[in-house]
C-alpha positions as CSV (number, residue, x, y, z in Angstrom):
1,X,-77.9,-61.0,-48.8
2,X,-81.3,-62.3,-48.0
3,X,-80.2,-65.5,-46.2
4,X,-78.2,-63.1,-43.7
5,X,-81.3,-60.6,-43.2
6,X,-83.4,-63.7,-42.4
7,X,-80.7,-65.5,-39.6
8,X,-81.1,-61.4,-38.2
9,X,-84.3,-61.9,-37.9
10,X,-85.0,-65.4,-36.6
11,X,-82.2,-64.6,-34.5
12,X,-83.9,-61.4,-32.7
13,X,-87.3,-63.0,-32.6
14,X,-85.6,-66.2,-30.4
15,X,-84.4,-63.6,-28.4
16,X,-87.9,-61.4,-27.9
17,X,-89.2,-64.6,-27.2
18,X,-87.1,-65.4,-24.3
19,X,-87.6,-62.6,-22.5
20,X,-91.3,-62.4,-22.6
21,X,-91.3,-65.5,-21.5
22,X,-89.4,-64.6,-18.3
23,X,-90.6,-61.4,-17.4
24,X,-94.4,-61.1,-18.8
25,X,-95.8,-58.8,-16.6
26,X,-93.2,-56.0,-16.2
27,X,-92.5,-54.1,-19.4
28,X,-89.5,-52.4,-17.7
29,X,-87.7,-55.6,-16.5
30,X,-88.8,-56.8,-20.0
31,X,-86.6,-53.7,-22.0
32,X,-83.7,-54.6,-19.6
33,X,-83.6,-58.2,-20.2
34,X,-84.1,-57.9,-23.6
35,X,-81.0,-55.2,-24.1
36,X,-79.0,-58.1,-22.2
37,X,-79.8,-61.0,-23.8
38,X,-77.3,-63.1,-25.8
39,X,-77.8,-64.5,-28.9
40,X,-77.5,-68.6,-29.4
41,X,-73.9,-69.9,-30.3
42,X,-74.4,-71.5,-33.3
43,X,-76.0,-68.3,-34.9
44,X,-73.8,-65.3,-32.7
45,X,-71.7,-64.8,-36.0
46,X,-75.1,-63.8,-37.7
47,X,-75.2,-60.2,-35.7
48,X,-72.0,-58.5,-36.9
49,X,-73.0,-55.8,-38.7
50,X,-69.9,-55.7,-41.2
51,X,-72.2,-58.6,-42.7
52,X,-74.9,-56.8,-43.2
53,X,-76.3,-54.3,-46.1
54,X,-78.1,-52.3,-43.6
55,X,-77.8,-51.1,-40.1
56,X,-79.2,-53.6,-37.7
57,X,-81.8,-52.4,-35.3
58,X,-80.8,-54.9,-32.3
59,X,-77.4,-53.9,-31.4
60,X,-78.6,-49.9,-31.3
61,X,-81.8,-50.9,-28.9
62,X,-78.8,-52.2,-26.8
63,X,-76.8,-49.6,-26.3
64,X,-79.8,-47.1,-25.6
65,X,-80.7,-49.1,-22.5
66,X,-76.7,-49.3,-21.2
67,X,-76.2,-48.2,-17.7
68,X,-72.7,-45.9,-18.3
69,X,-74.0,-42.7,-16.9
70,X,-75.1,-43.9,-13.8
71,X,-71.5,-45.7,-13.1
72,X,-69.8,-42.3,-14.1
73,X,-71.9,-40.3,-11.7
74,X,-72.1,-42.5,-9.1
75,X,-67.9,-42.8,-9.1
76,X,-67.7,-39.0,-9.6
77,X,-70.0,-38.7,-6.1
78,X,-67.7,-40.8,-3.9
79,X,-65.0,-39.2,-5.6
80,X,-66.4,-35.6,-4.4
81,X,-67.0,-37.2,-0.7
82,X,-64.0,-38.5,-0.5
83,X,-62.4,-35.6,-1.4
84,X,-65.0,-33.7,1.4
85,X,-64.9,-35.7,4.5
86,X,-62.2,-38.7,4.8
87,X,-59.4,-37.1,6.3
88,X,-61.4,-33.9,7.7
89,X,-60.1,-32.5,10.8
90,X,-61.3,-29.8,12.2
91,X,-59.1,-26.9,14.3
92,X,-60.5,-24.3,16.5
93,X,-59.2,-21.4,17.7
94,X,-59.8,-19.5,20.8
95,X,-58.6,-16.3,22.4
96,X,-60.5,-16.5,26.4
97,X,-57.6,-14.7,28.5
98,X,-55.2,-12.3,28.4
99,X,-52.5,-15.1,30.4
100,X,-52.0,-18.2,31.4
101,X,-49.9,-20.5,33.7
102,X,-48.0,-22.8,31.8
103,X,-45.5,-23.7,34.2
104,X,-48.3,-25.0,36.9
105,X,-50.4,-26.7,33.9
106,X,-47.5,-28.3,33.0
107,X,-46.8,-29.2,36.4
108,X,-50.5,-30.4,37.3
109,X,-51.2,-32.5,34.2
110,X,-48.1,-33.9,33.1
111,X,-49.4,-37.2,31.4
112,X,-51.1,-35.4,28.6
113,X,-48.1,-32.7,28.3
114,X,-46.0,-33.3,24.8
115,X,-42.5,-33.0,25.5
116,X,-41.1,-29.5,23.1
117,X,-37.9,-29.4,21.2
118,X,-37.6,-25.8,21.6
119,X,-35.7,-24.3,24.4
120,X,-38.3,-21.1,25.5
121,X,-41.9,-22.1,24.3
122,X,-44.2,-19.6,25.0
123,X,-47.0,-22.9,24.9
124,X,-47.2,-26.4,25.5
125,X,-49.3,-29.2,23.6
126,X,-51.4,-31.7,25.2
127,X,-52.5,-34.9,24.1
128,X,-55.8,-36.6,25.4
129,X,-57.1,-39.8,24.2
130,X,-60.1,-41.8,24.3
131,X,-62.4,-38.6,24.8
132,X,-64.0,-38.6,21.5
133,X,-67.2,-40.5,20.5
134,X,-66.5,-43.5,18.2
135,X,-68.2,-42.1,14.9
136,X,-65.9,-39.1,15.1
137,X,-62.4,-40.8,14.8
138,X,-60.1,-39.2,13.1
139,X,-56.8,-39.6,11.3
140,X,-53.7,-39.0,12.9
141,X,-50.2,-39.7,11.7
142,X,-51.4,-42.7,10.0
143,X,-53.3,-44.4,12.6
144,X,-57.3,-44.1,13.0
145,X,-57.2,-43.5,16.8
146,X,-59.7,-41.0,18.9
147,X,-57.2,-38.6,20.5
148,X,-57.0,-34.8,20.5
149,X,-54.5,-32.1,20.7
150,X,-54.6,-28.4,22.4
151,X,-52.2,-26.0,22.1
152,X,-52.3,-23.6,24.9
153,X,-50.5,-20.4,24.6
154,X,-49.1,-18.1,27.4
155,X,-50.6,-15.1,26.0
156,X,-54.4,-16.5,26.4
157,X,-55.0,-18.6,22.9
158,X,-55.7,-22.3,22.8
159,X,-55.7,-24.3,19.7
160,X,-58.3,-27.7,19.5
161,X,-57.7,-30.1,17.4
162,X,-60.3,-33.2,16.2
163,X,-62.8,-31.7,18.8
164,X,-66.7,-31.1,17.8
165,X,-68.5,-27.9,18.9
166,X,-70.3,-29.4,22.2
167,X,-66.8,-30.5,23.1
168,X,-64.9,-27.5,23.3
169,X,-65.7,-26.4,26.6
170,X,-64.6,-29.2,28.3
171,X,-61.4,-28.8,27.1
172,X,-61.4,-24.9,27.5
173,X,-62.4,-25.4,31.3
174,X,-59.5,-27.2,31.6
175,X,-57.8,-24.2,30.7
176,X,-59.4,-21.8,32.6
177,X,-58.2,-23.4,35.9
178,X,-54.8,-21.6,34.8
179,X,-56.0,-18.4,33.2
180,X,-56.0,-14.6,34.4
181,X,-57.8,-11.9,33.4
182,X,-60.5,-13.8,31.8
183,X,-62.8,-12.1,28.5
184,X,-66.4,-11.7,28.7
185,X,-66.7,-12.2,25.4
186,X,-64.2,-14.8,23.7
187,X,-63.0,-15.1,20.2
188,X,-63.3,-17.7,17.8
189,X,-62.1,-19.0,14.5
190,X,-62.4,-22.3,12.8
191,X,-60.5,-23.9,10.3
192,X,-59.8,-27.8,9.1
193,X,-57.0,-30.1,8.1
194,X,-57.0,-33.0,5.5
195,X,-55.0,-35.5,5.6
196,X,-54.2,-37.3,2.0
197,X,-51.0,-39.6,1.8
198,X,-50.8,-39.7,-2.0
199,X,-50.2,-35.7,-2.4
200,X,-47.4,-35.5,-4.1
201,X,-46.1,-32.1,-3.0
202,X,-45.8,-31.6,1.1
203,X,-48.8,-30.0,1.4
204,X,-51.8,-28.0,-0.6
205,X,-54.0,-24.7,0.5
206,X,-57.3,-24.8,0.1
207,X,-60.6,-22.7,1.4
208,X,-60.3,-22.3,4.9
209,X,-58.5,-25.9,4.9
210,X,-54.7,-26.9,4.0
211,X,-53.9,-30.3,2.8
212,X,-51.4,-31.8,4.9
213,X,-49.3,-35.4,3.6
214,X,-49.5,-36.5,7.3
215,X,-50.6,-34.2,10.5
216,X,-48.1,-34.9,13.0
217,X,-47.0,-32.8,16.1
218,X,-45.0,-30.3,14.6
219,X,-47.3,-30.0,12.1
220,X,-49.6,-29.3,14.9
221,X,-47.6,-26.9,16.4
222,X,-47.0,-24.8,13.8
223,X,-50.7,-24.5,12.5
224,X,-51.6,-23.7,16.3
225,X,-49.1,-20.9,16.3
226,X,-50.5,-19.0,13.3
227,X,-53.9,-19.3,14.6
228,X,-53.1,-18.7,18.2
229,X,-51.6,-15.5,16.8
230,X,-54.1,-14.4,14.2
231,X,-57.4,-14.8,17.0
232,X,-55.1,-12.6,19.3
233,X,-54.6,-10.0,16.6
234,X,-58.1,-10.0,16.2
235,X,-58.6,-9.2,20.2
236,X,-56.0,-6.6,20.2
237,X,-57.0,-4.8,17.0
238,X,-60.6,-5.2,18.5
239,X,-59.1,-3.1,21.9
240,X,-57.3,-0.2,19.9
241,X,-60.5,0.3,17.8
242,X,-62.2,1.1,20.5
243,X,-59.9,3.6,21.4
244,X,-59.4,5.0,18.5
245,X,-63.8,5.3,18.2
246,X,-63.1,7.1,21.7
247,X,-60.2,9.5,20.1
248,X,-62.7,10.1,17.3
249,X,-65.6,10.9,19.7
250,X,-63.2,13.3,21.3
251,X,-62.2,15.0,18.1
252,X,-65.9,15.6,17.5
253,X,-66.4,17.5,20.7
254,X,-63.6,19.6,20.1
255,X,-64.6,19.9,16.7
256,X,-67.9,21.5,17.8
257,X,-67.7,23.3,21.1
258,X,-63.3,24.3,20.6
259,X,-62.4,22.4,24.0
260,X,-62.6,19.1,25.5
261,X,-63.3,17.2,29.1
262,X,-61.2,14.4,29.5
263,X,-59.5,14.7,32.7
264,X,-56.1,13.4,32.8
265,X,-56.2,10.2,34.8
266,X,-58.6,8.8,31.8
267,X,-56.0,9.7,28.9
268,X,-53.2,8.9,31.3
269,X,-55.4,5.0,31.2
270,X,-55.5,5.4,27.6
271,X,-51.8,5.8,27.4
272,X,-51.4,3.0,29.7
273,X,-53.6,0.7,27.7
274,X,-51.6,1.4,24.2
275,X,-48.6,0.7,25.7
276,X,-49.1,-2.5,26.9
277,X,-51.2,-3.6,24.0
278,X,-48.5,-2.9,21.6
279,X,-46.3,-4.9,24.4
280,X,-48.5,-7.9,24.0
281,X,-48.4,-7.7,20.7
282,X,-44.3,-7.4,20.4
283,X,-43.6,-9.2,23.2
284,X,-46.0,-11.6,24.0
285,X,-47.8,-13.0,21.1
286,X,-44.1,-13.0,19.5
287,X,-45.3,-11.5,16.0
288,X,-42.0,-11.5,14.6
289,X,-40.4,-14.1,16.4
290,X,-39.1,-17.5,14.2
291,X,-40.6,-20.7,15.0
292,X,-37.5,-23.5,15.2
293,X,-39.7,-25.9,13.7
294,X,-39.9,-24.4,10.6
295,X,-36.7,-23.0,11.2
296,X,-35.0,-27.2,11.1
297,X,-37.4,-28.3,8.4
298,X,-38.3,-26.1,4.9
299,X,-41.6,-28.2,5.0
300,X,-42.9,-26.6,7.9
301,X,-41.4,-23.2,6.9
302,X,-43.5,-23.5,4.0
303,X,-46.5,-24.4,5.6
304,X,-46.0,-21.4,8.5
305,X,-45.3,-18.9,5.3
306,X,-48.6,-20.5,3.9
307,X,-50.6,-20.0,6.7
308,X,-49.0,-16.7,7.7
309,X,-49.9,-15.0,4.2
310,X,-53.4,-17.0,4.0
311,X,-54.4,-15.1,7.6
312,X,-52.4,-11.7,6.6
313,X,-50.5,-11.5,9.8
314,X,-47.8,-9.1,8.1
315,X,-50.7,-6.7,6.9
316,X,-53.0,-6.7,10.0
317,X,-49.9,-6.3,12.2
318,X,-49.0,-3.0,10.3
319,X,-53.2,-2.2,10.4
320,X,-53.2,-2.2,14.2
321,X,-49.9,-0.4,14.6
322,X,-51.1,2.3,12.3
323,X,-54.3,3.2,14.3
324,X,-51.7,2.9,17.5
325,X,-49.7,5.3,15.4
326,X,-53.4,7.4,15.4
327,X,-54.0,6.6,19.1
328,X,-50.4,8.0,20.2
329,X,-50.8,11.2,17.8
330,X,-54.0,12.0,19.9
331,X,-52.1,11.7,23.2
332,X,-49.5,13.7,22.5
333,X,-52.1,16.4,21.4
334,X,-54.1,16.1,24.6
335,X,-50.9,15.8,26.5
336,X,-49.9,19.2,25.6
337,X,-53.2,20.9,25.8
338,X,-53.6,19.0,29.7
339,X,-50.3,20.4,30.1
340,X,-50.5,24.0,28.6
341,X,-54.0,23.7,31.0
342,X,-51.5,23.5,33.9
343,X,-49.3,26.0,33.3
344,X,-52.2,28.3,32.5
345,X,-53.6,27.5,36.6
346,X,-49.9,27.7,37.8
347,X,-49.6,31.3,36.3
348,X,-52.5,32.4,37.2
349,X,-51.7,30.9,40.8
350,X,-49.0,33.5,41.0
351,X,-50.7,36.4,39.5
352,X,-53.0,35.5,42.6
353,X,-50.4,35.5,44.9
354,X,-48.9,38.4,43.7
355,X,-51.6,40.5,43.8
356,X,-52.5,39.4,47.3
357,X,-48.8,40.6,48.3
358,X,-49.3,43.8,46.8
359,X,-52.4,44.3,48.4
360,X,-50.8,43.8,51.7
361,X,-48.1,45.8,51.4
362,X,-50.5,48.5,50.3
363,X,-52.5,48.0,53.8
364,X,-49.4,47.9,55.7
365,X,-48.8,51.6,53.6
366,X,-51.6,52.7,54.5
367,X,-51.7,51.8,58.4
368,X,-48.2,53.0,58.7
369,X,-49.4,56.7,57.3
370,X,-52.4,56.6,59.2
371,X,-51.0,56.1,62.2
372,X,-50.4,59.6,64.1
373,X,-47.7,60.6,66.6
374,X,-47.3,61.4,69.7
């Protein structure tokens, strides 16, 4: 076996040679090129190891210098922002009114208006291109493009789609040419769609995200109706907890001091404002209503049942209708006390009056007997 051990060796120290003879002066360049180098044809067969009595130091000092981890982390990174930002788009959610025009939108800015397969929207969807900076294009059905989508609802929510922060506004002053009864202070919610063409089922939930095969407008539509619905929730159930904190306040009082000093135009307002919240609610932001998208297509049934349990609309619905269930207990209560209060001043109106009759038929008595005859 010496002959072998001696090829090795000659073999590795034509090889040192080489690379200190190209790199001299950097030791680090020198380990690289030195884990790299090839060894001469005519003497390559005298490195396999299965030839050898003993391990062989050269092919180890290789593979200590190889560069595998890097490539694995660096693939597993573009992996992750792959996975983080190509096909990102973000939605927003905003509750600013309590109504708003549809029919004169429509009417005013009909370019941008999507035409609706449903016979009695309560919205319409607008599409607006070119408005967008370049660096923030988006994917849309397929094509990289810069448009945007709104949902605008008649109840007061509108729905942005592929729009940035400081480009909100514009849009939402769009909308506010057509709105009534205007917040002072708006609601907000944010959420985001990916896009990814290879998922294999129709779509995926994720945190504060769903993962969509391809967005298109009924796609669109039905996100924007789950999150037009679940910011107005949030306004509503905002509105009947402050009446029920007034309720409680009320309770207190009576708790304390055995009476209380609402007058009855205020709780008659009260009643007034349950009403037509609950109205709203029912009526207006259509709760329990079917969608006829989802209703013509089980993939956008299963991505409104998706959204509808990831937001909880069943379960806050039946929150906010128990505390009106509260609110409307209270008002009954007061109701009879306001009334029992009435009655209480009408009878003692006629104990009044009836002692004022008495009196004068007393004096007239009296004046009759006092008077003397002729």
């Amino acid at each position: 076996m010496g002959r072998w051990r001696a090829a090795n060796f000659v073999a590795r120290i034509v090889a040192k040679s080489r690379s200190i003879q190209d790199t001299p002066q950097n030791p680090f360049l020198k380990i690289r090129k030195f884990s790299s180098v090839s060894v001469p044809k005519p003497i390559q067969f005298l490195n396999f190891r299965s030839f050898s009595a003993s391990p062989a130091t050269y092919p180890q000092y290789v593979d200590d210098f190889e560069y595998k981890p890097y490539k694995i982390d660096n693939t597993q990174s573009l992996e992750s922002e792959d996975d983080d930002g190509i096909g990102k788009i973000p939605v927003k959610a905003y509750f600013l009114c309590t109504s708003i025009d549809l029919k004169r939108m429509q009417a005013e800015i009909p370019r941008d208006v999507l035409p609706s397969s449903s016979r009695s929207p309560n919205h319409i969807a607008l599409r607006f291109f070119n408005l967008l900076p370049t660096n923030t294009l988006l994917r849309f059905g397929g094509n990289t493009n810069g448009c945007s989508y709104m949902v605008v609802f008649q109840y007061g929510s509108v729905v942005l789609f592929n729009v940035e922060d400081h480009e909100a506004e514009y849009y939402l002053q769009i909308v506010r040419r057509f709105a009534s009864g205007l917040l002072r202070e708006m609601k907000k919610d944010d959420y985001a769609v990916k896009e990814k063409p290879l998922l294999v089922e129709d779509m995926q939930g994720g945190a504060d995200h769903i993962v969509l095969k391809n967005l298109d407008t009924d796609s669109i539509r039905i996100i924007s109706s789950v999150l037009g619905q679940s910011i107005a929730l949030d306004y509503f159930v905002s509105q009947v907890d402050g009446m029920v904190e007034e309720f409680a306040g009320i309770n207190r009082e009576m708790e304390k001091t055995g009476t209380f000093t609402m007058t009855r135009k205020k709780l008659f307002q009260l009643v007034g404002k349950a009403n037509s919240n609950i109205a709203d609610v029912i009526l207006k932001v259509g709760i329990f209503e079917r969608s006829e998208i989802a209703w013509r297509d089980a993939k956008y049934a299963q991505i409104l049942e998706y959204l509808r349990e990831e937001y909880e609309v069943s379960q806050r619905f039946g929150n906010l209708n128990f505390k009106l269930k509260f609110v409307e207990h209270n008002i009954h209560f007061l109701q009879e006390v306001l009334q029992n209060r009435k009655s209480d001043l009408l009878e003692w109106c006629i104990i009044v009056l009836l002692v004022v009759e008495n009196a004068v038929c007393i004096y007239e008595i009296i004046r009759e007997s006092s008077v003397i005859p002729v």
